[in-house]
C-alpha positions as CSV (number, residue, x, y, z in Angstrom):
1,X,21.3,1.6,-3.1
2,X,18.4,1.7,-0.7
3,X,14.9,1.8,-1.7
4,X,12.6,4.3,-1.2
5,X,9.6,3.4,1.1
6,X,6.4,3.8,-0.3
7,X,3.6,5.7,2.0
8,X,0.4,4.5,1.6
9,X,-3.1,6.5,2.7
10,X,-5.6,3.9,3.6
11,X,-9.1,4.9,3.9
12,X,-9.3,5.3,7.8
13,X,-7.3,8.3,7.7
14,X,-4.3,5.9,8.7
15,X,-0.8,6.3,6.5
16,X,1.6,3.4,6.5
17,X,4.9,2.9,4.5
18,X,6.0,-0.2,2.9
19,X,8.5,-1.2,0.1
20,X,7.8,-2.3,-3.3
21,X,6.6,-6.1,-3.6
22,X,5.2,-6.0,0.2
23,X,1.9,-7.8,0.6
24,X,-1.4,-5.7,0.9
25,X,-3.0,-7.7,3.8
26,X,0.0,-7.4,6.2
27,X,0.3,-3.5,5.4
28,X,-3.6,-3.1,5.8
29,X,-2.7,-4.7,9.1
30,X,-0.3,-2.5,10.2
31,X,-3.4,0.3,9.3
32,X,-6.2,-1.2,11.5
33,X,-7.7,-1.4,7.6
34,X,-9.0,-5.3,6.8
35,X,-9.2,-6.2,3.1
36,X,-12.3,-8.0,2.3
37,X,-11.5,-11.6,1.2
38,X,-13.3,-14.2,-0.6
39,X,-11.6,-17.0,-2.9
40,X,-7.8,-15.4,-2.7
41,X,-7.2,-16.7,-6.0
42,X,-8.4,-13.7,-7.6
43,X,-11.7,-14.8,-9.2
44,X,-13.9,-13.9,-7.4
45,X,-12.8,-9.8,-6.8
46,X,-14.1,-9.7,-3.1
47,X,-10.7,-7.9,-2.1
48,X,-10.2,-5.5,-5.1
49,X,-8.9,-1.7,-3.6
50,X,-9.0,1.3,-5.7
51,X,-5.2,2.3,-5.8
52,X,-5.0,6.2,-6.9
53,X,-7.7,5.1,-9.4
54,X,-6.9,2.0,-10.0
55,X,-8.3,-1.1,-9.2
56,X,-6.2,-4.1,-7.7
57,X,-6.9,-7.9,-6.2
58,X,-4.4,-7.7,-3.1
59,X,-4.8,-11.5,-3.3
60,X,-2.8,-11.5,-6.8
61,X,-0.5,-8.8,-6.4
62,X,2.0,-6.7,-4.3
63,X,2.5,-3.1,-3.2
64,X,4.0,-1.4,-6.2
65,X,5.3,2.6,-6.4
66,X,3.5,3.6,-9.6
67,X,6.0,6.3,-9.7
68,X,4.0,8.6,-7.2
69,X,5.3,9.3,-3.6
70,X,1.5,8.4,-2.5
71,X,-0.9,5.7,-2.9
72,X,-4.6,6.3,-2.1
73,X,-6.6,3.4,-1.1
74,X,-10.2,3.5,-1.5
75,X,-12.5,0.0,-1.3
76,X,-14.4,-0.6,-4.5
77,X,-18.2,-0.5,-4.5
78,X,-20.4,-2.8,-6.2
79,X,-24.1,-2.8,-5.4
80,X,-24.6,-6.8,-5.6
81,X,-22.2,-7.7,-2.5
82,X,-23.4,-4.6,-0.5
């Protein structure tokens, strides 16, 4: 059974497609999009994305469906590393 591909909207207006348990970086790649990185041992949060909602280190973890045929990518905000 094949997989589905999962499409991805990144914040530039760019959409991609990946399958489940691809990394983040190398899809935001593929996007023009670059993921903020600081310790990539997910302490420190410098690369959390907002998923639909959601927020994910891209350092710790893979694409996953979520059971919805889109993901929205938004980049968190936090007032301190602005």
């Amino acid at each position: 059974m094949k997989k589905s591909l999962i499409r991805i909207h990144w914040p530039n207006n760019i959409s991609t497609e990946a399958n489940e348990g691809d990394d983040w970086f190398i899809n935001a790649k593929k996007a023009n999009v670059v993921i903020p990185t600081g310790c990539l041992s997910g302490s420190c949060g410098a690369c959390e994305i907002d998923v639909n909602g959601n927020t994910v280190r891209p350092c710790i973890s893979n694409i996953k469906s979520s059971n919805q045929e889109l993901l929205n990518i938004e980049f968190t905000s936090d007032p301190y590393w602005e």
